[in-house]
N, CA and C atoms as an extended XYZ file, in Angstrom:
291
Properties=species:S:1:pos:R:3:atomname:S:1:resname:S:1:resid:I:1 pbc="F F F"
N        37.161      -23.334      -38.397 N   UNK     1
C        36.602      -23.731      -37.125 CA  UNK     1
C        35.094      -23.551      -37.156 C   UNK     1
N        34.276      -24.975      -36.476 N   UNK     2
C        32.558      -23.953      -36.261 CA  UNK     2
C        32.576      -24.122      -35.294 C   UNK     2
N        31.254      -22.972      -35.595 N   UNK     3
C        31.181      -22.345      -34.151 CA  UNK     3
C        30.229      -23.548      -33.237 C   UNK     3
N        30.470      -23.993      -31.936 N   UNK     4
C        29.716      -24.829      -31.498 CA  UNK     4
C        28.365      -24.391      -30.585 C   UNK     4
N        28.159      -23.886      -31.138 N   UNK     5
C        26.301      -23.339      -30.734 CA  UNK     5
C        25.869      -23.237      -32.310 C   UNK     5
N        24.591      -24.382      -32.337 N   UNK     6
C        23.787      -24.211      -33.424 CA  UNK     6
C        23.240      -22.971      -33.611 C   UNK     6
N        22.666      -23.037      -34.734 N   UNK     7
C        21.498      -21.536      -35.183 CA  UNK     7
C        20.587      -21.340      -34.090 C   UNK     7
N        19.929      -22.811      -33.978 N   UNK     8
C        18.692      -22.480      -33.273 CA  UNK     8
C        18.908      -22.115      -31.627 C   UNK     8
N        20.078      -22.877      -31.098 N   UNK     9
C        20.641      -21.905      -29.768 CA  UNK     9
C        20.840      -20.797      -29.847 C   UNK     9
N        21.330      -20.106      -31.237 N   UNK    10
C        21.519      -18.458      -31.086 CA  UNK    10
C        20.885      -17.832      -31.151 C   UNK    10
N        19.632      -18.170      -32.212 N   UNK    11
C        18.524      -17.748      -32.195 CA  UNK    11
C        17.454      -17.865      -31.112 C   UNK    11
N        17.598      -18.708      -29.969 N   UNK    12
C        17.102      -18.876      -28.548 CA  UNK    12
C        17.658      -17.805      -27.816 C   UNK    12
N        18.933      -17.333      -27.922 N   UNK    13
C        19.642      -16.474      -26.786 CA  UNK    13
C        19.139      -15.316      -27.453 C   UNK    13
N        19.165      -14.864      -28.802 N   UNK    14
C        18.665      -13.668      -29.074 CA  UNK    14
C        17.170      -13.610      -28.987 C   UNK    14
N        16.033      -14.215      -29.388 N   UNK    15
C        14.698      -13.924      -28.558 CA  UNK    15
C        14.770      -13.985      -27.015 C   UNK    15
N        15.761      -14.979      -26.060 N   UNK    16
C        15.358      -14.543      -24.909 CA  UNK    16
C        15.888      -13.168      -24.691 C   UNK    16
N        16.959      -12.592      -25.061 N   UNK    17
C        17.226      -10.984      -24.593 CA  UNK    17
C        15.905      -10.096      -25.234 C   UNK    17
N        15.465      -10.124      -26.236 N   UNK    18
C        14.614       -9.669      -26.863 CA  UNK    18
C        13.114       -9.568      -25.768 C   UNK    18
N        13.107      -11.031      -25.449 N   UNK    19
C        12.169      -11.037      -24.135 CA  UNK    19
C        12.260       -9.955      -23.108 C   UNK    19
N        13.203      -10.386      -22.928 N   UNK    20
C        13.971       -9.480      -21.412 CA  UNK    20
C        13.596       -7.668      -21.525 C   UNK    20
N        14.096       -7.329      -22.461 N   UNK    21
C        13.961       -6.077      -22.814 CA  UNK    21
C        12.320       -5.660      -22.996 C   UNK    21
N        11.786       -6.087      -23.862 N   UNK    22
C        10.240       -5.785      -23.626 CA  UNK    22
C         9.313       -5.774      -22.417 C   UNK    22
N        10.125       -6.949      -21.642 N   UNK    23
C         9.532       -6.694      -19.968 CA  UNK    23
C         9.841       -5.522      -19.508 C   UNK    23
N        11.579       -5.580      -19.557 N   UNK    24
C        12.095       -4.062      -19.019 CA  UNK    24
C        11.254       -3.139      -19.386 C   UNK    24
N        10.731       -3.126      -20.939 N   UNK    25
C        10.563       -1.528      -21.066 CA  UNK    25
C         9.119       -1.478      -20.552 C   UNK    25
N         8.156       -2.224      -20.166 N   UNK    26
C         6.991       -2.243      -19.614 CA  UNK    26
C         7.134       -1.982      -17.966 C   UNK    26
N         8.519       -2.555      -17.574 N   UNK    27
C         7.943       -2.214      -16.240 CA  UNK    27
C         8.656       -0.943      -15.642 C   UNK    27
N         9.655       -0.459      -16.049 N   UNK    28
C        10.782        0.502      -15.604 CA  UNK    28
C         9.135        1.432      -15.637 C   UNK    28
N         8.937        1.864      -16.313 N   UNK    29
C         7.568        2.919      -16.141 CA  UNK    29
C         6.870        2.570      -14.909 C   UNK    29
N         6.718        1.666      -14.412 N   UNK    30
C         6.056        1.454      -13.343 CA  UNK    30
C         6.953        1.676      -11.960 C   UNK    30
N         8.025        1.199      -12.272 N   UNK    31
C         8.832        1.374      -11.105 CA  UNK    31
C         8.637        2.760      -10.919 C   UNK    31
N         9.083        3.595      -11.643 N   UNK    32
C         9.268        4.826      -11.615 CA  UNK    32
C         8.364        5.813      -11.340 C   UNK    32
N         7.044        5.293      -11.851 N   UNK    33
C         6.174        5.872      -10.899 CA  UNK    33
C         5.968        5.603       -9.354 C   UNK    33
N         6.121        4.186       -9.011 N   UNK    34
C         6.018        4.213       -7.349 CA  UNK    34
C         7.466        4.783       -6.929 C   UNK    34
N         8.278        4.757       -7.308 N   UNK    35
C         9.077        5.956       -7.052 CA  UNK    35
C         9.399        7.234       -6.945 C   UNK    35
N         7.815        7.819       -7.611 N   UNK    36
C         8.195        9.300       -7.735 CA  UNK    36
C         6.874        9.607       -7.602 C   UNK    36
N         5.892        9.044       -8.313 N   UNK    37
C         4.754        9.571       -7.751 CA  UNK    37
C         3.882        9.493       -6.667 C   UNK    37
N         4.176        8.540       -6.522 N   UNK    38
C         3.553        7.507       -4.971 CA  UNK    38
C         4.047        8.993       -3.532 C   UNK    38
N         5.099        8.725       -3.515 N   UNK    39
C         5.793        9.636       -2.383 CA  UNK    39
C         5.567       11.258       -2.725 C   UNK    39
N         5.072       11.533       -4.114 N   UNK    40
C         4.678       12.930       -3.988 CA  UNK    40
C         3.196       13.168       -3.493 C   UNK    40
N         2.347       12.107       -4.073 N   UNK    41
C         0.985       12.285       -3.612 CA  UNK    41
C         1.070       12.685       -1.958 C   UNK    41
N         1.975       11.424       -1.235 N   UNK    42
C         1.814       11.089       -0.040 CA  UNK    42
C         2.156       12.524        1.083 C   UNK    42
N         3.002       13.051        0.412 N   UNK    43
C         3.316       14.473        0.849 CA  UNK    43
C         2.610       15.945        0.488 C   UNK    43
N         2.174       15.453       -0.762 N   UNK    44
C         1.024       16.441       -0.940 CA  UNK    44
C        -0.391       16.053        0.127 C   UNK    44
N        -0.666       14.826        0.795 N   UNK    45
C        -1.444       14.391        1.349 CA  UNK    45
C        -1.278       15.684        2.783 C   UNK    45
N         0.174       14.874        3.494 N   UNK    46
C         0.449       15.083        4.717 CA  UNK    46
C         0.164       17.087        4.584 C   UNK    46
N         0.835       17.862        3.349 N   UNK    47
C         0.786       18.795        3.645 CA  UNK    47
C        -0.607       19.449        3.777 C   UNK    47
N        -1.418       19.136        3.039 N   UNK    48
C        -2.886       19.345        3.136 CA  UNK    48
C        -3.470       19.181        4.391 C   UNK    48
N        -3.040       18.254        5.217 N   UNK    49
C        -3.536       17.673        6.404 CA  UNK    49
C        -3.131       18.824        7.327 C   UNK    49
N        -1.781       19.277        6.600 N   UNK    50
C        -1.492       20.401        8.343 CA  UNK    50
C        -2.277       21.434        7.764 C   UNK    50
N        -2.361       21.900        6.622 N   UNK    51
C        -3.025       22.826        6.511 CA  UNK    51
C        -4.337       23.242        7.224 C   UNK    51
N        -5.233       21.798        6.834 N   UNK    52
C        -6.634       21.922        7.430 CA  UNK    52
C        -6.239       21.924        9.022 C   UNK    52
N        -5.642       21.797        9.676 N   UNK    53
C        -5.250       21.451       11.315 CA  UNK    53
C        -5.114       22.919       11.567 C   UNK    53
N        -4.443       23.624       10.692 N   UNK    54
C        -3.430       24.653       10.934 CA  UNK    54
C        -4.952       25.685       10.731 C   UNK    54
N        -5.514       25.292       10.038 N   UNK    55
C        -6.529       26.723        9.726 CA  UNK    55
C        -7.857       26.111       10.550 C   UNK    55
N        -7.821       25.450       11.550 N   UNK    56
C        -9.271       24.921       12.247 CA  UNK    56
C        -8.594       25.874       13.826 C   UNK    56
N        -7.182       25.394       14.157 N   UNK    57
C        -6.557       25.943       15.439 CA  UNK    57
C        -5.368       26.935       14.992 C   UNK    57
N        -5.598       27.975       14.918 N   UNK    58
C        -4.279       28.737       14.350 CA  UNK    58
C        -3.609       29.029       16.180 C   UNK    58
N        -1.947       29.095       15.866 N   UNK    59
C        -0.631       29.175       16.709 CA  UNK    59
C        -1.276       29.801       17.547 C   UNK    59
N        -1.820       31.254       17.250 N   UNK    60
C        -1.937       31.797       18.597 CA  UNK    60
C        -3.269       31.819       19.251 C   UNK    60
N        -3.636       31.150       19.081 N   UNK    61
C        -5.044       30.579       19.632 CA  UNK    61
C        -5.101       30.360       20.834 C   UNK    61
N        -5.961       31.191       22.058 N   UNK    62
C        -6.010       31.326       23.461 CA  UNK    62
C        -7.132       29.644       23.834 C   UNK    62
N        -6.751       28.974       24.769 N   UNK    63
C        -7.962       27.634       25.322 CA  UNK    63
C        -9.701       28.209       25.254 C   UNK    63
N        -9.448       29.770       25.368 N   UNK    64
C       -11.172       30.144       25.380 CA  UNK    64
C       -11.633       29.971       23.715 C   UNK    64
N       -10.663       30.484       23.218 N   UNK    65
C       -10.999       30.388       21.840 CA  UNK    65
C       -10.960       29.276       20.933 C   UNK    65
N       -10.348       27.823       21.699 N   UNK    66
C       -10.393       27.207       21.344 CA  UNK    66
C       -11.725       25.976       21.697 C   UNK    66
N       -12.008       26.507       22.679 N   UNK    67
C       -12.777       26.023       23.395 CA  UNK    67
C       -14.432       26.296       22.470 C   UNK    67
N       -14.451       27.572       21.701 N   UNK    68
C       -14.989       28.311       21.252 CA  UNK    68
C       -15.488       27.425       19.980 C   UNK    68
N       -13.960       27.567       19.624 N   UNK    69
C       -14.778       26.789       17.929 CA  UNK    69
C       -14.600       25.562       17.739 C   UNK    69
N       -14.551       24.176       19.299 N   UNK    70
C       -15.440       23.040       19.592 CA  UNK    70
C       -16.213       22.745       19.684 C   UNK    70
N       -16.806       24.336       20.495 N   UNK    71
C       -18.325       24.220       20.453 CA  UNK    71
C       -19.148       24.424       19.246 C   UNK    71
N       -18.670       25.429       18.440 N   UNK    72
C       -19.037       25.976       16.950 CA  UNK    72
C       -18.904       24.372       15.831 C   UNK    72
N       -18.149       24.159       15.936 N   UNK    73
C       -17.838       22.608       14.915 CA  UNK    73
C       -19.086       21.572       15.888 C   UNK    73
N       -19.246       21.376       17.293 N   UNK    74
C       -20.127       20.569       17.808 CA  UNK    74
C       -21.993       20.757       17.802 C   UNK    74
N       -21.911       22.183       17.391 N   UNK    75
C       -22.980       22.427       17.074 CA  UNK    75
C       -23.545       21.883       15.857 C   UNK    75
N       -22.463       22.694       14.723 N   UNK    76
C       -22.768       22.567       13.155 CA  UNK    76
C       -22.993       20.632       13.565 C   UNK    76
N       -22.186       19.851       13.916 N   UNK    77
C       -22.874       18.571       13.766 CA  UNK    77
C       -24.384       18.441       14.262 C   UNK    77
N       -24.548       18.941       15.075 N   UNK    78
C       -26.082       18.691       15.668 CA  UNK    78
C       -26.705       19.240       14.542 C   UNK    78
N       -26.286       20.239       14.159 N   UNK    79
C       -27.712       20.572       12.705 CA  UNK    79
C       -27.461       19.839       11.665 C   UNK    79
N       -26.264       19.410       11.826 N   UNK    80
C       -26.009       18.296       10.327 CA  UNK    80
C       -26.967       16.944       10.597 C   UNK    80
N       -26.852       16.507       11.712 N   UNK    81
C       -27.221       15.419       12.219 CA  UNK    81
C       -29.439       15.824       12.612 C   UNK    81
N       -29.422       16.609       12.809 N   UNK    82
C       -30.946       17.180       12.906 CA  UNK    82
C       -31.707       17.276       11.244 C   UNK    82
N       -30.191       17.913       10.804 N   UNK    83
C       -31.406       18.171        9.167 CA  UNK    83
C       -31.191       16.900        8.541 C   UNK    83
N       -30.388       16.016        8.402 N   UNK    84
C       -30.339       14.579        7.876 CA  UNK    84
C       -31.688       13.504        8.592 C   UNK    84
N       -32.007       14.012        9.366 N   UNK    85
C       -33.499       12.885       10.097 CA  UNK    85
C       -34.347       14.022        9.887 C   UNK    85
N       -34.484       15.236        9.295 N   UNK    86
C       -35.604       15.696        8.360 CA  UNK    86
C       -35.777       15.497        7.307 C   UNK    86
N       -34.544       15.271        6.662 N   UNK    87
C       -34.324       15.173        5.022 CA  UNK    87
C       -35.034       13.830        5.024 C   UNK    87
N       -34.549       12.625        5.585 N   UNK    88
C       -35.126       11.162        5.909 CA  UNK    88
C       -36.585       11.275        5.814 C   UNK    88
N       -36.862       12.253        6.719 N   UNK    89
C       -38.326       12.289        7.192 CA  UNK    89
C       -39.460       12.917        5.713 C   UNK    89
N       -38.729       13.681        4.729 N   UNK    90
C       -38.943       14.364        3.695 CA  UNK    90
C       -39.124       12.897        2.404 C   UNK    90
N       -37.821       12.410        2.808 N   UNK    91
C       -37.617       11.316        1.392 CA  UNK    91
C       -39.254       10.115        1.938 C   UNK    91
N       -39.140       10.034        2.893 N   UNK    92
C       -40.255        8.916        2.465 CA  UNK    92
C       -41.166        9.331        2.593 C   UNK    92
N       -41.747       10.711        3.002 N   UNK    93
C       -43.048       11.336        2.780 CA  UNK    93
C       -43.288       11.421        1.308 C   UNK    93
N       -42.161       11.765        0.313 N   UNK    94
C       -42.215       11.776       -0.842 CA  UNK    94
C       -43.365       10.901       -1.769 C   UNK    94
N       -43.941       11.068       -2.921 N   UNK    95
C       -44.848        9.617       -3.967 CA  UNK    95
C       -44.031        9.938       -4.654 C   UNK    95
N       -43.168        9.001       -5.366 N   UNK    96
C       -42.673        9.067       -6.804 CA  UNK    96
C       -43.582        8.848       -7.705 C   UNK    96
N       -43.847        8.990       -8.813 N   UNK    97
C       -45.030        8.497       -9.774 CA  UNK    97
C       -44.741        7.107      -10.508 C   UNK    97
């Protein structure tokens, strides 16, 4: 009996699996990172976030005291914002040579 698929059809079906597989093995790595790393960053994100929240207003924090270090954080901007239009005022007084 022959077989009724030529060479060159078999040899078509075996490079296309051959294809197939080299994609696979290029992309499964990728999947697998937005699967695993993607969602760890994202939670290492969120936890960082309470942290800084958590250590600006701690639990037992009274409204005076909170009230306290609004004003303390609203200040530090005014000197941030004061020494940045000196620094300005510094850079173009500057001569470069």
């Amino acid at each position: 009996m022959q077989s009724t698929t030529s060479a060159w059809e078999r040899w078509r079906a075996a490079s296309d699996r051959a294809r197939v597989t080299r994609y696979a093995a290029r992309v499964i790595p990728w999947i697998i990172m937005a699967l695993v790393a993607v969602p760890l960053v994202v939670v290492a994100f969120v936890a960082a976030r309470r942290r800084t929240d958590a250590g600006e207003h701690p639990a037992g924090e009274t409204a005076q005291e909170k009230a306290l270090t609004e004003q303390e954080f609203a200040e530090a901007e005014a000197y941030e914002a004061k020494w940045r239009e000196e620094d300005k005022e510094k850079y173009h007084q500057e001569r470069f040579p």
